[in-house]
LUMDO-37425 format. One record per residue: residue in one letter; x, y, z of N, C-alpha, C, O in turn. Coordinates in pm, whole numbers, padded with zeros to 5 digits, always signed. Each point is the difference from the previous one (the first is absolute). Layout:
# LUMDO-37425
AXYZXYZXYZXYZ ...
//
This chain:
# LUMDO-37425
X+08327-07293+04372+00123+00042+00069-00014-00024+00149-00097+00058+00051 X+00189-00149+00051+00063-00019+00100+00016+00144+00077+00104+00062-00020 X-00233+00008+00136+00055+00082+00082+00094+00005+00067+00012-00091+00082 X+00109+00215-00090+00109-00018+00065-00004-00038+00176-00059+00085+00067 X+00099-00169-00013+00001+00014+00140-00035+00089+00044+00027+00094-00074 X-00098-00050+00202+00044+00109+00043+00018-00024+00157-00085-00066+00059 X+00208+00126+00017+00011-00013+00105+00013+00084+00118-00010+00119-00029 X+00028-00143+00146+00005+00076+00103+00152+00025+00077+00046-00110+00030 X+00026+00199+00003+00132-00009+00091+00000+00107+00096+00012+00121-00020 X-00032-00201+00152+00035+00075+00119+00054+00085+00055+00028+00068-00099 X+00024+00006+00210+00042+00093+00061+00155-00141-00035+00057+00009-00109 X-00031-00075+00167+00085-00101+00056+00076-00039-00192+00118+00016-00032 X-00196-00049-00030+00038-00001-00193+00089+00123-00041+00112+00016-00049 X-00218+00068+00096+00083+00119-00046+00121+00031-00002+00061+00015-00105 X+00008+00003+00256+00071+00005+00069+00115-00096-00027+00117+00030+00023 X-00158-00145-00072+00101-00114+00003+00045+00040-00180+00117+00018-00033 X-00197-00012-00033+00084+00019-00210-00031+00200+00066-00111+00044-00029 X+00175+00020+00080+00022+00154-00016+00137-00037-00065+00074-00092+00036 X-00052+00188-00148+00125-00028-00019+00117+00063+00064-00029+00066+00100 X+00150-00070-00131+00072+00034+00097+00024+00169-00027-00058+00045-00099 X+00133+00041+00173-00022+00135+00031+00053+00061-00183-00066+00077-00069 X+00204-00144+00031+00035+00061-00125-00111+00012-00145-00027+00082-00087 X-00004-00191+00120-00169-00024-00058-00082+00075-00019-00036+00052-00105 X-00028-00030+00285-00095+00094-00036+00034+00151-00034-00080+00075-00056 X+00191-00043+00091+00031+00140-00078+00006+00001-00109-00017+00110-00052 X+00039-00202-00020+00009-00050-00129-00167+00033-00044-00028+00093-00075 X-00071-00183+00131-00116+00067-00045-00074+00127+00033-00070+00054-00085 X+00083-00002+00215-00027+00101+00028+00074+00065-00121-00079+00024-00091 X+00173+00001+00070+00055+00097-00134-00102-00012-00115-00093+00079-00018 X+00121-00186-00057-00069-00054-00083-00162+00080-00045-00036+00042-00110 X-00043-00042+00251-00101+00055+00054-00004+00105-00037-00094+00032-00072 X+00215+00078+00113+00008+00120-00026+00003+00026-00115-00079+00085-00039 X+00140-00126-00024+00068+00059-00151-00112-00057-00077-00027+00070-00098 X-00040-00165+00111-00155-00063-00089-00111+00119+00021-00099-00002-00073 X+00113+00105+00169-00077+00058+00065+00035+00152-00071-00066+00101+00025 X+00151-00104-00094+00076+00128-00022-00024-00012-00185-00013+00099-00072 X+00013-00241+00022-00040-00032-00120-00088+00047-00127+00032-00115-00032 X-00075+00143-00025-00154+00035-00060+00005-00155-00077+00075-00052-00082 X-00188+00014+00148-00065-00090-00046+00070-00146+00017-00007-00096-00076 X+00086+00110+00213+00044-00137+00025-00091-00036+00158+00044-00085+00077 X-00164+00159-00047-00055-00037+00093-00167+00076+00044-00037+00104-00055 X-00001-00137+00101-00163+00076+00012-00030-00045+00164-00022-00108+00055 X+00033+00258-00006-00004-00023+00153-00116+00142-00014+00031+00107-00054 X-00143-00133+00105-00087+00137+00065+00057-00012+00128+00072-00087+00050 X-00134+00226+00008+00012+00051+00135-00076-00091+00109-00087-00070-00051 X+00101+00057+00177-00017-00133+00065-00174+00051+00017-00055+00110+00006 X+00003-00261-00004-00148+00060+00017-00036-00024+00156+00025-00099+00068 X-00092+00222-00031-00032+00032+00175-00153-00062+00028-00098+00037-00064 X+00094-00102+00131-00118+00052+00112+00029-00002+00184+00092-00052+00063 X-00206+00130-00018+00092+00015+00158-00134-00052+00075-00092+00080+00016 X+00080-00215+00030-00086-00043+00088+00020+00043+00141+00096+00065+00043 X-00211-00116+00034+00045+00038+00150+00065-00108+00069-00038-00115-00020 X+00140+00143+00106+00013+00141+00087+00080+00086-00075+00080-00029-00089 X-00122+00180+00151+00037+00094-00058+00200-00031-00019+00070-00067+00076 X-00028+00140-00200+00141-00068+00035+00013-00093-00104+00108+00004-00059 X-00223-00118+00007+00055-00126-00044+00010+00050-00170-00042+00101-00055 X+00103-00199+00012+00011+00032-00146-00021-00152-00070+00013-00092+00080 X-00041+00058-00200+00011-00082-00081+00051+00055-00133-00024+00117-00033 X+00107-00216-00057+00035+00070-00126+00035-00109-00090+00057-00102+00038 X-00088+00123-00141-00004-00107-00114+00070+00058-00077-00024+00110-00051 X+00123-00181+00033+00148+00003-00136+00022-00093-00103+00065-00104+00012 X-00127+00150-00126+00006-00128-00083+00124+00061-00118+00022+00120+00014 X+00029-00165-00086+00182+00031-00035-00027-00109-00128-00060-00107-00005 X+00135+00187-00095+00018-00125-00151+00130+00051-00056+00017+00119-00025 X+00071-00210+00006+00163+00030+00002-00004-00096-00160-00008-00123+00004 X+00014+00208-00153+00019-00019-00093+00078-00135-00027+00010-00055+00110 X+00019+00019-00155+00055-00136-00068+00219+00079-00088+00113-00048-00012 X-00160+00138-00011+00115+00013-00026+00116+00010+00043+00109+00000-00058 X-00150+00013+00207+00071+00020+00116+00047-00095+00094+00077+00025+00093 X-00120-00123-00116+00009-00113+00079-00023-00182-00104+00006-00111+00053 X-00023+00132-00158-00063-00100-00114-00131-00051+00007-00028-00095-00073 X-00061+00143+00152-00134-00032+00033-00049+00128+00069+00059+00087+00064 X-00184-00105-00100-00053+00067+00103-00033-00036+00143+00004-00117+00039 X-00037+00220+00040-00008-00036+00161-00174+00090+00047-00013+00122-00007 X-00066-00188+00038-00126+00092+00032-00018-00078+00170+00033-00109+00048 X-00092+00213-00003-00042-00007+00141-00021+00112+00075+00014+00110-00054 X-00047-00118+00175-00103+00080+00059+00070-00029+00190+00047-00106+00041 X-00055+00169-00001+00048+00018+00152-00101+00110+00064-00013+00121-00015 X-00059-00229+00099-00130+00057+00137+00034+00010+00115+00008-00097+00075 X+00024+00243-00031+00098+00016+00120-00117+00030+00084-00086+00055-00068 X+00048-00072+00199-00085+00075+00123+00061+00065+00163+00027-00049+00109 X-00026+00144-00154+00075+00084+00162-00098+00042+00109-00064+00105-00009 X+00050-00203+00129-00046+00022+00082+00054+00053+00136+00046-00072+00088 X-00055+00188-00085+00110+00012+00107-00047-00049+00159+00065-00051+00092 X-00190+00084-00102-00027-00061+00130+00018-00136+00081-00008-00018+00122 X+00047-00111-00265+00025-00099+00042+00119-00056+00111+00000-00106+00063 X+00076+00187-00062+00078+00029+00096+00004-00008+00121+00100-00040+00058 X-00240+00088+00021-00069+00004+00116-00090-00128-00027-00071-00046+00090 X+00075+00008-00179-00035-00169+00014+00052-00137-00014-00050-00113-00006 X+00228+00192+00001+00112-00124-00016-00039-00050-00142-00017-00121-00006 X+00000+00190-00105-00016-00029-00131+00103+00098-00031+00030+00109+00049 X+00054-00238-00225+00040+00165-00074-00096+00098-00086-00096-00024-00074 X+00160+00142+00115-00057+00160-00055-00007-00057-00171-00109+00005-00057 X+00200-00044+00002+00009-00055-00162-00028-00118-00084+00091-00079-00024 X-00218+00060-00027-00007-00154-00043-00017+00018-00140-00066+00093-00044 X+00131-00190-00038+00023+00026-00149+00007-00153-00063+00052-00100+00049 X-00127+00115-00182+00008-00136-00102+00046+00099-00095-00027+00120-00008 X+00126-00220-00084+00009+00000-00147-00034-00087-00087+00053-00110+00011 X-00142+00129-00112-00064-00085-00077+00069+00010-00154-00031+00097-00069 X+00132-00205+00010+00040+00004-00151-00074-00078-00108-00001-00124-00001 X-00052+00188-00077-00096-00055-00062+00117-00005-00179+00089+00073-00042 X-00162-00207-00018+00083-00033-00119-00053+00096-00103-00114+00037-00028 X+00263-00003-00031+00000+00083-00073-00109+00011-00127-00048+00101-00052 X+00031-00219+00025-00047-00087-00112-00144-00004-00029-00061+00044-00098 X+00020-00104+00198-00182-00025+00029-00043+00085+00155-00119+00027+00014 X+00202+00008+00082-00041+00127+00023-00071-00070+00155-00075+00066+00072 X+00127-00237-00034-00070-00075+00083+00131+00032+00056+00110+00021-00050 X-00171-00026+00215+00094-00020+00108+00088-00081+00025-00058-00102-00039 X+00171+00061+00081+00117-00042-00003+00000-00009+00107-00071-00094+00037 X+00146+00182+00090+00045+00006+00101-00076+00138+00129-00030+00118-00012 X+00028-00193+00097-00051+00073+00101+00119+00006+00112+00062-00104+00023 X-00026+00229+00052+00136-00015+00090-00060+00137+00111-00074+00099+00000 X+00159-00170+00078-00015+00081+00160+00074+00144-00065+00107+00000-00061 X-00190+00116+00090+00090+00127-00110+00110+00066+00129+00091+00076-00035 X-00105-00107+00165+00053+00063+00097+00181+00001+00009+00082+00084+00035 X-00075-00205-00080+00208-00034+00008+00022+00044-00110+00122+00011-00007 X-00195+00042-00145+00005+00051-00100-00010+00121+00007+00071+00065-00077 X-00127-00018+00135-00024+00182+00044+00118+00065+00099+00049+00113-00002 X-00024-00212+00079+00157+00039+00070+00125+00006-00067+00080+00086+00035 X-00049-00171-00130+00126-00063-00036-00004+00052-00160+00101-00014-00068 X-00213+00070+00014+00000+00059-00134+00008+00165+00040+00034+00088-00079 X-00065-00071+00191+00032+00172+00034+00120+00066+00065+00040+00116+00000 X+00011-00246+00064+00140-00001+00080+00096+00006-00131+00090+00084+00003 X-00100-00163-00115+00021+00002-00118+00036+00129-00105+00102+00026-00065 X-00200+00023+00075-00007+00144-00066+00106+00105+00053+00095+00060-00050 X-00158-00066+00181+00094+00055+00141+00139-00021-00068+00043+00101-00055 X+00043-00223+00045+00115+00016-00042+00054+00010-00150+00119+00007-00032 X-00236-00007-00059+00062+00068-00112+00004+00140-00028+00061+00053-00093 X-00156+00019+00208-00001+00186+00007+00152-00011+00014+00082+00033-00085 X-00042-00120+00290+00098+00027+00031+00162-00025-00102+00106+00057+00024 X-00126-00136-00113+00127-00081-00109+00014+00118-00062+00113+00045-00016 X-00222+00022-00029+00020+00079-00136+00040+00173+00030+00071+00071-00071 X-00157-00026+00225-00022+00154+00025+00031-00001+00137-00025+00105+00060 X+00076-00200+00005+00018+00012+00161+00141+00091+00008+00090-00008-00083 X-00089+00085+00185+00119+00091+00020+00107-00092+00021+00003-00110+00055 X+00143+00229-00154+00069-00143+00072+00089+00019+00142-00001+00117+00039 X+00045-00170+00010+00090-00004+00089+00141+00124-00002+00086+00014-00087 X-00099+00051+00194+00129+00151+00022+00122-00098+00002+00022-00075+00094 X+00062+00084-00214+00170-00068+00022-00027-00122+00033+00109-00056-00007 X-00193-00027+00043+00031-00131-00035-00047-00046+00156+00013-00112+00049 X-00068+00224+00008-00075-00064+00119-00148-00052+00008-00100-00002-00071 X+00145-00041+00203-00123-00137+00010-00160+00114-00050-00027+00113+00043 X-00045-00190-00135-00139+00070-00010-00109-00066+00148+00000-00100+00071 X-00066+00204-00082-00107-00010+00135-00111+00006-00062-00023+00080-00090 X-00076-00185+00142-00152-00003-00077-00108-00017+00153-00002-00078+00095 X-00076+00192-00134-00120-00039+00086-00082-00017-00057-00039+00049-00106 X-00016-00159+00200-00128-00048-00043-00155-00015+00097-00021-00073+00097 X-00024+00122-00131-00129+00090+00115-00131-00118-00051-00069-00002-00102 X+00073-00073+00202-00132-00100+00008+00051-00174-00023+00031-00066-00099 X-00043+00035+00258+00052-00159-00002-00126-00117-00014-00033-00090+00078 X-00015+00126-00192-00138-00116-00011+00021-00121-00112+00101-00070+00000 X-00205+00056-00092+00048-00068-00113+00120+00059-00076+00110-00054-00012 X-00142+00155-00030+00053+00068-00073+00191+00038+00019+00097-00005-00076 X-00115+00036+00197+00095-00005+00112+00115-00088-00065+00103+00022-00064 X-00180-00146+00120+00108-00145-00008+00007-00005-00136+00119-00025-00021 X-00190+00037-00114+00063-00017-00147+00097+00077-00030+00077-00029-00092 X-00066+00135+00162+00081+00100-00032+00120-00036+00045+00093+00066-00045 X-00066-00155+00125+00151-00005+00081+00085-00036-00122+00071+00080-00060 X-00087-00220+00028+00072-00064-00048+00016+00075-00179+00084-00037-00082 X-00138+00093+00071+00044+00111-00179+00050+00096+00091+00091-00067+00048 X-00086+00153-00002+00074+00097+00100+00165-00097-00033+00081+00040-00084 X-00066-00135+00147+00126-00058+00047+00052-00057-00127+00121-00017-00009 X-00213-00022-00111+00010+00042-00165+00088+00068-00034+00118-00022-00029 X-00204+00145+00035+00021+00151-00097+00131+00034+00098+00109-00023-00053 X-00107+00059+00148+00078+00034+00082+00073-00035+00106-00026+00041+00113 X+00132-00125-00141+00036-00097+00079+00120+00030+00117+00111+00028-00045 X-00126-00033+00177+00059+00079+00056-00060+00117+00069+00054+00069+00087 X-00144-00059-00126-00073+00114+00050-00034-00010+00119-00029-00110+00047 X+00024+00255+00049-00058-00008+00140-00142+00010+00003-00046+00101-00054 X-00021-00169+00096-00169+00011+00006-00034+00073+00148+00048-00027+00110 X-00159+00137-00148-00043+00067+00116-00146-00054+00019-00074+00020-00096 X+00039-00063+00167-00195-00037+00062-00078+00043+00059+00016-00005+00122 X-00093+00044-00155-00097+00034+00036-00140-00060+00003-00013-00083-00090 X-00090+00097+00160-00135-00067-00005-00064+00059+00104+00061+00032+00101 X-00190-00014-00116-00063+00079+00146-00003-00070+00113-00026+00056+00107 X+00053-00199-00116-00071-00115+00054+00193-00073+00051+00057-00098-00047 X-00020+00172+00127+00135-00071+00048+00014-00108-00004+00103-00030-00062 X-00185-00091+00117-00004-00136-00034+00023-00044-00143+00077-00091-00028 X-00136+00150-00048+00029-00043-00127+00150+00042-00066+00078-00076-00056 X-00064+00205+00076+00132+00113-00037+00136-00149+00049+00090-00021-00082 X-00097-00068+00218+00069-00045+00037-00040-00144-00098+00093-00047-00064 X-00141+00023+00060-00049-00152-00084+00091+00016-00152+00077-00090-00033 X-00093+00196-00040+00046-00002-00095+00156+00098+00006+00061+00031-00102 X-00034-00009+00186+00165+00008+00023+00045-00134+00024+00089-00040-00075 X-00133-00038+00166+00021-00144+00017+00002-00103-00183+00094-00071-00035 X-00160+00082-00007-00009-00003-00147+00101+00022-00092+00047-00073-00088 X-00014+00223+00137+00127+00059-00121+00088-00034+00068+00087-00050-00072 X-00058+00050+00181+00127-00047+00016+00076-00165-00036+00114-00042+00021 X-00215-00010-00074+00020-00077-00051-00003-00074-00159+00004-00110-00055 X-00013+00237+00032-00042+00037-00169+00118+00044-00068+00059+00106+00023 X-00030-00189-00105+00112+00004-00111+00010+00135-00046-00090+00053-00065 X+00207+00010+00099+00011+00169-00065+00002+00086+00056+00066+00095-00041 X-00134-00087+00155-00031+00037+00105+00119+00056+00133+00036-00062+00100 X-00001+00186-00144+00120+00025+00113-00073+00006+00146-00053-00099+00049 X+00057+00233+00016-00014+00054+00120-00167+00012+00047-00059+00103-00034 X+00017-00162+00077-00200+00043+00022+00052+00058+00112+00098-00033+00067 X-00185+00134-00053-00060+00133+00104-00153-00010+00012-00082-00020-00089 X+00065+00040+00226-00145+00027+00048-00032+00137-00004+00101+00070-00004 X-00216-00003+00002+00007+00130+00082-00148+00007+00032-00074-00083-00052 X+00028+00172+00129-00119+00028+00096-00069+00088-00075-00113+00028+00040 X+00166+00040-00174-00082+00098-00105+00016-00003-00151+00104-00035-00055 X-00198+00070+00002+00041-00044-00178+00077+00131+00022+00112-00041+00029 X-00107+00149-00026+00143+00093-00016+00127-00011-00012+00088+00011-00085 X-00108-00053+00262+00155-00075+00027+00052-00090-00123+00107+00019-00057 X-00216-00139+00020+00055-00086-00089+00045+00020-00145+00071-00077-00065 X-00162+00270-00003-00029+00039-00101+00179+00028-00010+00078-00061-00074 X-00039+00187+00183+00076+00095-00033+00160-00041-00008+00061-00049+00094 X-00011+00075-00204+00090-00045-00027+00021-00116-00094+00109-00005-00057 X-00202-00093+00032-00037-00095-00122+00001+00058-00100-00050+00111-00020 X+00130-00203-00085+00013+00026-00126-00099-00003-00066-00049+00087-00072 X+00015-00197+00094-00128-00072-00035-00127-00037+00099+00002-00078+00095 X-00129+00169-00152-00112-00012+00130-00105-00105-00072-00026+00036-00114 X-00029-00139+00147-00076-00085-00019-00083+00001+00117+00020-00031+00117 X-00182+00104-00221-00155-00009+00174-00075-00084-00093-00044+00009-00115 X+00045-00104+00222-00119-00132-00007-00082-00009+00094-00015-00098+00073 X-00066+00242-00064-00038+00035+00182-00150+00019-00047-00044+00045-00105 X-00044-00113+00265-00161+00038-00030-00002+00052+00153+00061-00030+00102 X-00189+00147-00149-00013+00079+00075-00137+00009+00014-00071-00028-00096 X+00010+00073+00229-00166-00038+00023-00006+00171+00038-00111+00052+00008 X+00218+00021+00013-00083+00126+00019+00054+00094-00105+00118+00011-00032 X-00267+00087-00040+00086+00055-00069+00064+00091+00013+00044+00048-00105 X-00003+00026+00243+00101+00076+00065+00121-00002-00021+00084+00089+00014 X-00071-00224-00059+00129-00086-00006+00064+00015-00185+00113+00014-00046 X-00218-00024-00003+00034-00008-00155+00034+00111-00053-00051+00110+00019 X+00191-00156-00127+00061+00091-00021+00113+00057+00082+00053+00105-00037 X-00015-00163+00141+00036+00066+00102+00183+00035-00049+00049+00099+00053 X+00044-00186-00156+00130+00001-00022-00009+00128-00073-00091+00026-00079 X+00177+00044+00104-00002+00123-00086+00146+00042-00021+00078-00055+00078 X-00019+00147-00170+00123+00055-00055+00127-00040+00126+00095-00079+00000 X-00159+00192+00116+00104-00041+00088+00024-00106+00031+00123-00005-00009 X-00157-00085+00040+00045-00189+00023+00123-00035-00097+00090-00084+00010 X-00117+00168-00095+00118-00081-00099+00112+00063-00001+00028+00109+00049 X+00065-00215-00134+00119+00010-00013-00017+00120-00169-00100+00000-00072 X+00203+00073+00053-00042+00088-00159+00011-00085-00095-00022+00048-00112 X+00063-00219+00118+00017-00051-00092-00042-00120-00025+00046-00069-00091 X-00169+00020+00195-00046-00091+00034-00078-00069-00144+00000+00054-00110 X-00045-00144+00134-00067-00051-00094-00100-00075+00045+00028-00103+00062 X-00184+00146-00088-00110-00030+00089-00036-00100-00082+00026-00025-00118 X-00113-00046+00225-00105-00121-00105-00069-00037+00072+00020-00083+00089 X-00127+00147-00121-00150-00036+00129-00047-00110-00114-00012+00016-00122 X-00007-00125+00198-00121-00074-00021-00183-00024+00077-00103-00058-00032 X+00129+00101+00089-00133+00040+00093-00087+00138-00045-00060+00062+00088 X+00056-00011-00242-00025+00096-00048+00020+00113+00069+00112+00009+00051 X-00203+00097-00033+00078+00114+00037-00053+00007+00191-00029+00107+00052 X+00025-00265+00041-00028-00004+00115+00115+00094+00071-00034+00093+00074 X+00206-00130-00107+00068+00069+00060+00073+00141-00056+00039+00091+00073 X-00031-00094-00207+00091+00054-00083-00074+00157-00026-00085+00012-00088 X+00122+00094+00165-00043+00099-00033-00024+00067-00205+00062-00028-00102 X-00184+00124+00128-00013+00044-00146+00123+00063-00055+00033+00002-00119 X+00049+00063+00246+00080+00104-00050+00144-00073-00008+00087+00083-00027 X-00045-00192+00041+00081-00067-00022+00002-00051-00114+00114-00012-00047 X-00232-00037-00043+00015-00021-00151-00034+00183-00045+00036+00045-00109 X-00069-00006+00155+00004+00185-00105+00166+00035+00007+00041+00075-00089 X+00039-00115+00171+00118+00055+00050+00126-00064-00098+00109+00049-00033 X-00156-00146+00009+00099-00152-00026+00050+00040-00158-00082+00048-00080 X+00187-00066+00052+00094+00016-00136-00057-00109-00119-00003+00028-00120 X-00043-00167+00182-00098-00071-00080-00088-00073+00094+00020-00033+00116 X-00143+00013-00209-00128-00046+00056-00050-00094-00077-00048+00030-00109 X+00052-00169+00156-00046-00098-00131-00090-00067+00068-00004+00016+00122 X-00086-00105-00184-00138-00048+00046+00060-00163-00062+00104-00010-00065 X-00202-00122+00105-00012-00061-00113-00073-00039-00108+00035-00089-00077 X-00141+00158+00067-00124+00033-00077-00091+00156+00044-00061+00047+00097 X+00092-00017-00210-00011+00141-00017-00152+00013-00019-00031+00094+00074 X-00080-00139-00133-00126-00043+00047-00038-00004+00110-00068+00094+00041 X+00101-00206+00045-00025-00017+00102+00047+00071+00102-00050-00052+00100 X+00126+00153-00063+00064+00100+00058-00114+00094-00022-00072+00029+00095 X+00047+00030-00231-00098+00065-00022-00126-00003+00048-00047+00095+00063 X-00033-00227-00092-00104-00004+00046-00024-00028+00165-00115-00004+00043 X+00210-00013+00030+00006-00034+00163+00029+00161+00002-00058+00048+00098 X+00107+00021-00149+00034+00145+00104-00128+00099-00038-00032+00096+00069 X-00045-00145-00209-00156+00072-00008-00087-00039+00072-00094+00076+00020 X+00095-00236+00056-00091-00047+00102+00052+00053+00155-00052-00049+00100 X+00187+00179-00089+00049+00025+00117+00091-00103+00089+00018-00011+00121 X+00036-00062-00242+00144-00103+00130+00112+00094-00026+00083-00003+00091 X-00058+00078-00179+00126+00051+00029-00022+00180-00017+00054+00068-00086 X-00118-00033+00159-00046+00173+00025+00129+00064-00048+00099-00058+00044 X-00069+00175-00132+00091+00065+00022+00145-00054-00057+00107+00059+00001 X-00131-00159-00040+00085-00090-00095+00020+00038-00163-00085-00010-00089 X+00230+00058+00077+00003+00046-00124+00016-00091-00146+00072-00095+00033 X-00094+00086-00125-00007-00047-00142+00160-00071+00006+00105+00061+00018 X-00119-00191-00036+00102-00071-00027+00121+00030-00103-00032+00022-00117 X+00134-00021+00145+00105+00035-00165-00023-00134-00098-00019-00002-00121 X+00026-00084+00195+00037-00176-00084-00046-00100+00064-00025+00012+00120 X+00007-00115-00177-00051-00141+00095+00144-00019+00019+00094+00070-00037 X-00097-00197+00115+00106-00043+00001+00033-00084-00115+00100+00047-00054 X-00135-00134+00006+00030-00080-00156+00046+00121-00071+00101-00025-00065 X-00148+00173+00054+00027+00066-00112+00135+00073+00069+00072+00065-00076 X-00044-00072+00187+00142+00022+00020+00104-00053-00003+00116+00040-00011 X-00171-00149+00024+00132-00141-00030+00006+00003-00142+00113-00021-00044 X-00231+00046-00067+00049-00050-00154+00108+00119-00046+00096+00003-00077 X-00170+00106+00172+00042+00130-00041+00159+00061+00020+00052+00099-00052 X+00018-00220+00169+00121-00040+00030+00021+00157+00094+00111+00052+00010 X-00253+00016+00059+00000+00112+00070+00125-00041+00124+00015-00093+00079 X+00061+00217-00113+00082+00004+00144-00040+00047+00096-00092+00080-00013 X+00144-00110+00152-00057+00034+00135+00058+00130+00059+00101+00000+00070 X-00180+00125-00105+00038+00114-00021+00050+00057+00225-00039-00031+00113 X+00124+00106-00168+00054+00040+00170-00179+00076+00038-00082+00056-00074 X+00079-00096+00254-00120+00028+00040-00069-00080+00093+00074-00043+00089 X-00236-00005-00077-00039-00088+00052-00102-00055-00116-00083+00081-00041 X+00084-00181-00002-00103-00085-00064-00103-00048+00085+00017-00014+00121 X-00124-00010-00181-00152-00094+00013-00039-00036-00086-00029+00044-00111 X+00024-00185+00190-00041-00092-00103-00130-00081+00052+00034-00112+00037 X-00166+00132-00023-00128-00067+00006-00040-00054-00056-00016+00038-00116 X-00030-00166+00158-00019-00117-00111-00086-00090+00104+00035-00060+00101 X-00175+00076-00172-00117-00014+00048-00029-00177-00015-00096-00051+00057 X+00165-00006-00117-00013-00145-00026-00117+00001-00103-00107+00054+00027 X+00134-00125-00161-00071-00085-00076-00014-00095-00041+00089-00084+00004 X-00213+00060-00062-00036-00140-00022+00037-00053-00080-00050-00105-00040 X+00160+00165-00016+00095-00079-00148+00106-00056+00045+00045-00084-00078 X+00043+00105+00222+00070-00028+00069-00065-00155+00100+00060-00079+00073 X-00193+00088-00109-00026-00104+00113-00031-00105-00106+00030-00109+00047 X-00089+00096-00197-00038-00069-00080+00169-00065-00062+00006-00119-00028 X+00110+00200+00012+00123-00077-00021+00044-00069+00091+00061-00102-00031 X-00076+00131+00147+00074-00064+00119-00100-00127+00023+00044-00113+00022 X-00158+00137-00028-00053-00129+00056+00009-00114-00161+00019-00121+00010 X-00033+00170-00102+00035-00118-00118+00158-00031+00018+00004-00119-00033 X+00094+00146+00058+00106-00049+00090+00000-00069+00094+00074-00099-00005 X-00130+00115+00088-00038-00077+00146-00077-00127-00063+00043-00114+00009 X-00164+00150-00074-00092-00101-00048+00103-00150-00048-00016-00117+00035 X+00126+00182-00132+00027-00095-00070+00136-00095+00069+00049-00108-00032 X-00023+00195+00126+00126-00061+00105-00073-00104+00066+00051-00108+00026 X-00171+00139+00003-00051-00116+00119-00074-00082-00032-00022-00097+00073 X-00059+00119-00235+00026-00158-00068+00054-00049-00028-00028-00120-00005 X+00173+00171-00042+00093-00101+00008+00018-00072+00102+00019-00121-00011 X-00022+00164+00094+00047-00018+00182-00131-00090+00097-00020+00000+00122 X-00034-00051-00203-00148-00067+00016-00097+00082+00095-00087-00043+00075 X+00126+00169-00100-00142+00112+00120-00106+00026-00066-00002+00024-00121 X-00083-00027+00188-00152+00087-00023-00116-00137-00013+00012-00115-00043 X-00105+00178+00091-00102-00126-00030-00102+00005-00086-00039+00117+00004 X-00023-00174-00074-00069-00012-00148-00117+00042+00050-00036-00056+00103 X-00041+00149-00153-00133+00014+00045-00116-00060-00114+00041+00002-00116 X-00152-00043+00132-00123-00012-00086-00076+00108-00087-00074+00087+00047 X+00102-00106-00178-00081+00119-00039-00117-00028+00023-00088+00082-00023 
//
């Protein structure tokens, strides 16, 4: 037997076969509800180790998405490393591969830059919380979304924002004003996209948003945790992606629903102390969408820690757009 190719695709590959935004909500869903399944997927809890400098993290996500679900199976593995200090060395804080290995014989296939996959599969998620449980709009006025942290994460988020919610006024925030202004410059040019606002505090930008989206890192822990009950609107609808850096404990104890996207992995991060004081999830999100759960009057949270089943569909998508599209370069076994 003929080893399958196996190849390599860039930061620049990636980026070029991402599919387009209806798409990836399309798989981000997909994701969810495989996740909500018995026995349409096998995801453990992400595996840790924390090298130095103090701060850094590494984590290995390896994800197997059943065959019934898709007509094949999908196996692979996503090696994320968070260095925060790189920063102070003009490096990014986030460097990530995804590796898809054939279903079949179990040999590598594809190797891909995991970083434009880790943005654009979580920005993703982000708008199927917001499609399915986002508050809606008082009488038919304009909805307001803040969004707290203008980095990677930041910029994936614009353009599903202007998605899910089109028309919407965007509030900004970022600790780092230069940036807060970089990516208003951005949305305002982003399809969907009504009114961008600056402001000088995540408060300012919190209060009154329908919708709060924190994609925020924080180096002191003075700082963490810091959004709490009062910031919000009574009917807001939260969605930290930056685990529990901004999103107070007592804002998911408070909240009418509380959904995770892996209920495992929620678990085992708040016994290693990421989410202190963080109460027991009602539902994932997949099991609220099958469950056709309505979006009860109140404030929702929705945390969704990113998995590696989300990064193993998206990149066999990507993979197969940009061979068509003559990308990636053949490596030597």
């Amino acid at each position: 037997m003929t080893p399958p190719t196996l190849r390599w695709f860039g930061a620049a590959d990636v980026l070029a076969a991402m599919p387009p935004i209806d798409e990836r909500l399309r798989l981000a869903e997909r994701t969810m509800t495989a996740l909500a399944q018995r026995g349409a997927s096998e995801l453990p809890a992400k595996i840790a180790i924390h090298p130095r400098p103090e701060g850094s993290f590494a984590h290995a996500m390896p994800a197997h998405l059943r065959g019934e679900d898709v007509g094949r199976d999908l196996v692979g593995i996503k090696w994320i490393a968070g260095f925060g200090a790189n920063a102070a060395l003009g490096l990014p804080a986030l460097n990530a591969v995804v590796v898809l290995n054939d279903p079949e014989t179990g040999l590598p296939i594809a190797i891909l830059d995991g970083g434009p996959i880790t943005a654009h599969r979580t920005a993703a998620v982000t708008g199927v919380a917001i499609r399915h449980l986002g508050s809606p709009s008082n009488g038919g006025a304009t909805s307001h979304v803040a969004l707290i942290g203008a980095g990677a994460q930041g910029h994936a988020h614009v353009p599903v924002i202007g998605a899910v919610r089109p028309g919407s006024t965007l509030h900004l925030h970022d600790r780092h004003p230069e940036r807060t202004a970089a990516l208003a410059e951005v949305a305002r040019a982003t399809n969907g996209i009504g009114e961008v606002l600056m402001h000088g505090t995540a408060r300012e930008a919190i209060e009154g948003a329908d919708v709060v989206i924190t994609a925020a890192s924080f180096t002191s822990p003075a700082e963490r945790q810091s959004m709490t009950n009062d910031w919000l609107r009574s009917d807001a609808t939260i969605i930290p992606v930056d685990y529990a850096t901004f999103c107070s404990a007592e804002v998911a104890r408070h909240a009418a629903l509380f959904l995770v996207d892996h209920r495992e992995q929620f678990l085992a991060n708040r016994d290693a102390g990421n989410f202190d004081g963080y109460p027991d999830p009602v539902a994932t999100i997949g099991e609220a969408i099958l469950a056709g759960t309505p979006r009860p009057p109140g404030r929702v949270v929705v945390t969704h820690l990113g998995v590696g089943l989300a990064d193993i569909v998206f990149a066999d998508v990507i993979v197969g757009a940009a061979i068509a599209d003559g990308r990636g370069t053949t490596l030597r076994r």
